[in-house]
N, C-alpha and C positions, 0 to 999 in steps of 0.2 A: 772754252771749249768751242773749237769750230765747229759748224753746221756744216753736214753736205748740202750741196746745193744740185737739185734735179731740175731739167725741161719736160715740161711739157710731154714733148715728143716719147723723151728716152721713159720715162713715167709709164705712158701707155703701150712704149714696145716691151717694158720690162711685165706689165700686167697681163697683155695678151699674150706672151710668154707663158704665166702664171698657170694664166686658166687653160693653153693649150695643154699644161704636163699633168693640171688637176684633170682634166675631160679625159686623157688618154691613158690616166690610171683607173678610172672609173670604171671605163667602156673597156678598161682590161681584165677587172675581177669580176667574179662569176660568183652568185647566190647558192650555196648548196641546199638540200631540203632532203628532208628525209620521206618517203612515198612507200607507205608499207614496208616493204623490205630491202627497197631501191633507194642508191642515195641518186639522185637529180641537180643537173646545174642548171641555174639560166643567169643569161645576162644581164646585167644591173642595168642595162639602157632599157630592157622589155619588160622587166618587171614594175611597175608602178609606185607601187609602194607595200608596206609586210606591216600587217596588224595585227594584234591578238583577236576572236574569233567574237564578234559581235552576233546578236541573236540573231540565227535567222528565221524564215519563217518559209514553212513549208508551201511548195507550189505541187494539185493535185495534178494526175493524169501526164505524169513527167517520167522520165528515163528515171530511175535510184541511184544511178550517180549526182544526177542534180538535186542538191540539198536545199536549194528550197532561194530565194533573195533577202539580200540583206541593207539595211539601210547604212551608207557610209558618209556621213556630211552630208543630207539631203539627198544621194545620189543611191540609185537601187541599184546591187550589183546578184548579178546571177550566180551564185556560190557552187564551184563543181570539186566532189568529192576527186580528186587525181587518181588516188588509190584506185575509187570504182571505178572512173573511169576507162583508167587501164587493164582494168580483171583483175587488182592485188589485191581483191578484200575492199574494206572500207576505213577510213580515218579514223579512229576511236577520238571521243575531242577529250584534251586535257590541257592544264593549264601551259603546255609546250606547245600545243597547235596553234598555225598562223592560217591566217589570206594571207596570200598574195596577189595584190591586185595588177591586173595586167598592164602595161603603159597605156596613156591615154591616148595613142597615133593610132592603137588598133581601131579605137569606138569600139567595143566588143562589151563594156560595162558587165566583163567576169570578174570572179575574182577563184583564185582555185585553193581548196583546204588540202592544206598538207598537215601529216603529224608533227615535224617538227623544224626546225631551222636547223642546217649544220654549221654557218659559219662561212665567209670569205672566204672562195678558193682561188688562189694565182694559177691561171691556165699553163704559165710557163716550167709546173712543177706537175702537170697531167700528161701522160703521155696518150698519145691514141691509141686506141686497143688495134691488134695487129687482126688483119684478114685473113685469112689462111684459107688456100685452094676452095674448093667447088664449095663447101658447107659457110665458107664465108660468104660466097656469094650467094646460095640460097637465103643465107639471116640478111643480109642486106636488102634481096628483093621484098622477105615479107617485114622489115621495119616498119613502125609506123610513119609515114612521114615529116612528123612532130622532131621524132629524136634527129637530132642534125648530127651528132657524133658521139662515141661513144671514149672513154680511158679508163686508164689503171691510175693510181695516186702511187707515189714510195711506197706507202704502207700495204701494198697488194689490194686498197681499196677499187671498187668500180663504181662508176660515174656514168650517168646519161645526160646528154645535154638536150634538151627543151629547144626547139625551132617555134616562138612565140607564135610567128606571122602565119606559119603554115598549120598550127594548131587551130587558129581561130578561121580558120577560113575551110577548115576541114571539114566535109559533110556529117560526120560522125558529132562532131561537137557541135554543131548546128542545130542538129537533129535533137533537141528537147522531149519532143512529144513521146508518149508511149505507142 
């Protein structure tokens, strides 16, 4: 049986290859979440990482969407209810509730409780929801600036998309204190 036989070179152009089509599927799928009664995407680069809902432990004289920090790997992360924070109620926790911890480029050391995971969504099967005359442009002035965009799914589902960078830097989510 012959061996192929590889360089060097051709080796590492075929590998950088590799991992540019594995990077650019990645940073192509989007994390669903379910948030009250909203389903939510963010992107797999912003997200950190998704864990089942370790204990956390209450911080007094705080907003009530902030549930309290939690210890993840020696590292304390500020745990924010999504749901309250956006006015939908609050997460009821069960064994489907996740964090999701935010990437680590923010330095933000959040992590946010959602009720449940939807599941890998390919952008290229989202449409963007359409604008329509003056009433579209009113819901766009008062969006949060968090939501970066919004779709429908095939299935007449609706989707909000998560702007990571603009959430954390937002004065509302800064704002902790009572």
């Amino acid at each position: 049986m012959a061996e192929q036989r590889l360089s060097l070179r051709d080796y590492q152009r075929q590998l950088a290859e590799r991992l540019r089509q594995a990077d650019s599927a990645r940073s192509a799928s989007k994390l669903g979440m379910q948030v009250g009664a909203e389903s939510w995407l963010i992107d797999l680069v912003e997200a950190g990482e998704v864990i089942p809902v370790p204990a956390v432990s209450p911080v007094p004289l705080t907003r009530p969407w902030l549930r309290g920090v939690s210890n993840v790997r020696g590292n304390l992360y500020s745990v924010v209810d999504f749901a309250a924070f956006l006015g939908a109620g609050s997460v009821v926790l069960s064994e489907q509730s996740r964090l999701v911890l935010l990437g680590d480029r923010y330095r933000s050391a959040a992590a946010l409780l959602v009720d449940r995971l939807l599941g890998l969504r390919n952008p290229n099967e989202l449409r963007p929801r359409a604008r329509g005359g003056d009433a579209g442009a009113e819901a766009a002035a008062g969006a949060s600036p968090w939501l970066r965009a919004e779709y429908d799914d095939e299935a007449g589902g609706r989707w909000k998309e998560l702007d990571v960078a603009e959430l954390v830097r937002h004065a509302d989510f800064l704002s902790v204190a009572q």
